[in-house]
NUMIRO-252646 format. One record per residue (C-alpha): residue in one letter; z, x, y negated. Coordinates in steps of 0.001 Angstrom, whole numbers. Example, Ala and Ser with C-alpha at 12.3 -4.5 7.8 and 13.67 -1.06 7.14 Angstrom:
# NUMIRO-252646
a / 7800 / 12300 / 4500
s / 7140 / 13670 / 1060
***
This chain:
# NUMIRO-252646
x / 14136 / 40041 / 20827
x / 17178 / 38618 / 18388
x / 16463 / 35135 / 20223
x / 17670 / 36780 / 23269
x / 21098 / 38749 / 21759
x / 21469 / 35052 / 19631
x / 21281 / 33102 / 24010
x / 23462 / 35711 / 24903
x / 26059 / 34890 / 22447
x / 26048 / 31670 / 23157
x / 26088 / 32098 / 26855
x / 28961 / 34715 / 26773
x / 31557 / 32493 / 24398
x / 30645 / 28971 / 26246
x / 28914 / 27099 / 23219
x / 26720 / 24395 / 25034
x / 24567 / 23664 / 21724
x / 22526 / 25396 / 19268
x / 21646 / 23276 / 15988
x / 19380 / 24629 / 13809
x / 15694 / 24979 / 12261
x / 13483 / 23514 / 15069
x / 11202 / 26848 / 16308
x / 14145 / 29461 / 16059
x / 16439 / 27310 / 18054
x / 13894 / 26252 / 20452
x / 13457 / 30039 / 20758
x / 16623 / 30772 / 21616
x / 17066 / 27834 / 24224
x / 14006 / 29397 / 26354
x / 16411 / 32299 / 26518
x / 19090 / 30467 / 28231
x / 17602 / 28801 / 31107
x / 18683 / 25135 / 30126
x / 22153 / 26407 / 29359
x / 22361 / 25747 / 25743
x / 20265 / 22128 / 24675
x / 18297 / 22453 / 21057
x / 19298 / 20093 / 18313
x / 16723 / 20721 / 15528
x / 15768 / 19916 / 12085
x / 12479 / 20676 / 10354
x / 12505 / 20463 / 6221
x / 15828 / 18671 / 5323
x / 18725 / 20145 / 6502
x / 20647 / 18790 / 9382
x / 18614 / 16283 / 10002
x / 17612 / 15618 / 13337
x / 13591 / 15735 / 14487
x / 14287 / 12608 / 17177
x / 10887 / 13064 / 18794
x / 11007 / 16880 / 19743
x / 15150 / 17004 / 20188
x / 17124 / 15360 / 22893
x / 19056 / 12344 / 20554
x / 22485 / 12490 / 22741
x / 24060 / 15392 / 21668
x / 25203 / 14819 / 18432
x / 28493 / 13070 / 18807
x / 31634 / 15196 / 17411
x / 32849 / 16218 / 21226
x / 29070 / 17558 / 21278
x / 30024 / 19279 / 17447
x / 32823 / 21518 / 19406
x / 30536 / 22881 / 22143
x / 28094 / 23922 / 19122
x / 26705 / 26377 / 16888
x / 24706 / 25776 / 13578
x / 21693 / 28763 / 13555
x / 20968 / 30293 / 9862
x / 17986 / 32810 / 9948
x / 17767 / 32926 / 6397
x / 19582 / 33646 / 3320
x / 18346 / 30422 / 1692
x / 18970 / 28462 / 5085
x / 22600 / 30290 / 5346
x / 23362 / 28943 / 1695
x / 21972 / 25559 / 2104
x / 23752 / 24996 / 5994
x / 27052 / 26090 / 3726
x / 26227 / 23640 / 715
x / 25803 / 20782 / 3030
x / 28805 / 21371 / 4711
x / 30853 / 21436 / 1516
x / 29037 / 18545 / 197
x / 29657 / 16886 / 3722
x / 33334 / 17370 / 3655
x / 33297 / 20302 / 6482
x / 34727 / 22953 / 6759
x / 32610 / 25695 / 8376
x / 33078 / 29123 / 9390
x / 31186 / 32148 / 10104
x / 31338 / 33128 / 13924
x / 28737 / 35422 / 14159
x / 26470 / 37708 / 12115
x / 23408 / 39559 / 13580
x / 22774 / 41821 / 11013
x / 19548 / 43451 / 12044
x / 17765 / 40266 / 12320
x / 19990 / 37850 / 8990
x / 20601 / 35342 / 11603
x / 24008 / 33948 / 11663
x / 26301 / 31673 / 13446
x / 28521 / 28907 / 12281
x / 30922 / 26325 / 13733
x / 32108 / 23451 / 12046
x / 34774 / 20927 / 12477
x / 32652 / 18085 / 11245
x / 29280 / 16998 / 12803
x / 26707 / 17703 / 10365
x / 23829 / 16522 / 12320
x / 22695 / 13301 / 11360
x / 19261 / 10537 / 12161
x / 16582 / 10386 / 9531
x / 17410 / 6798 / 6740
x / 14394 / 4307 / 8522
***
């Protein structure tokens, strides 16, 4: 399954944690046997779901031990908008191009809480 070549990845190059949209990245955690946590979002970009995602690993140290997850073309342009909107700058790491998901780092944390 792409979940599995997307854990693999991760595995092989070190990254710790996979942000992204909250069932694919969840997906992709099962494949790694608690070696990469899940930082999720649901409908707004970036922002963190606090009740289904652990809320300590979104600090900027936790930023360079991640990837962002894109599945989509609308997703890819929308992680790449909020970036540049965000003042980071992000780059592609790796494209699986069977499946349209895609990796990015960033040298800015993008995750952020829901405004209470």
């Amino acid at each position: 399954p792409p979940q599995q070549e997307v854990a693999q990845y991760l595995m092989d190059e070190d990254y710790d944690i996979l942000y992204g949209p909250w069932m694919p990245v969840a997906e992709v955690a099962v494949w790694t046997d608690g070696q990469v946590a899940a930082g999720s979002w649901y409908q707004n970009i970036c922002e963190v779901i606090p009740y289904i995602t652990p809320t300590d690993i979104f600090s900027e140290a936790d930023n360079a031990r991640a990837c962002y997850l894109t599945t989509n073309a609308g997703e890819e342009e929308a992680l790449l908008t909020y970036a540049a909107d965000s003042g980071g700058s992000i780059t592609l790491v790796k494209r699986f191009e069977e499946t349209g998901f895609a990796l990015y780092v960033c040298d800015k944390q993008l995750m952020h809480f829901p405004q209470s």
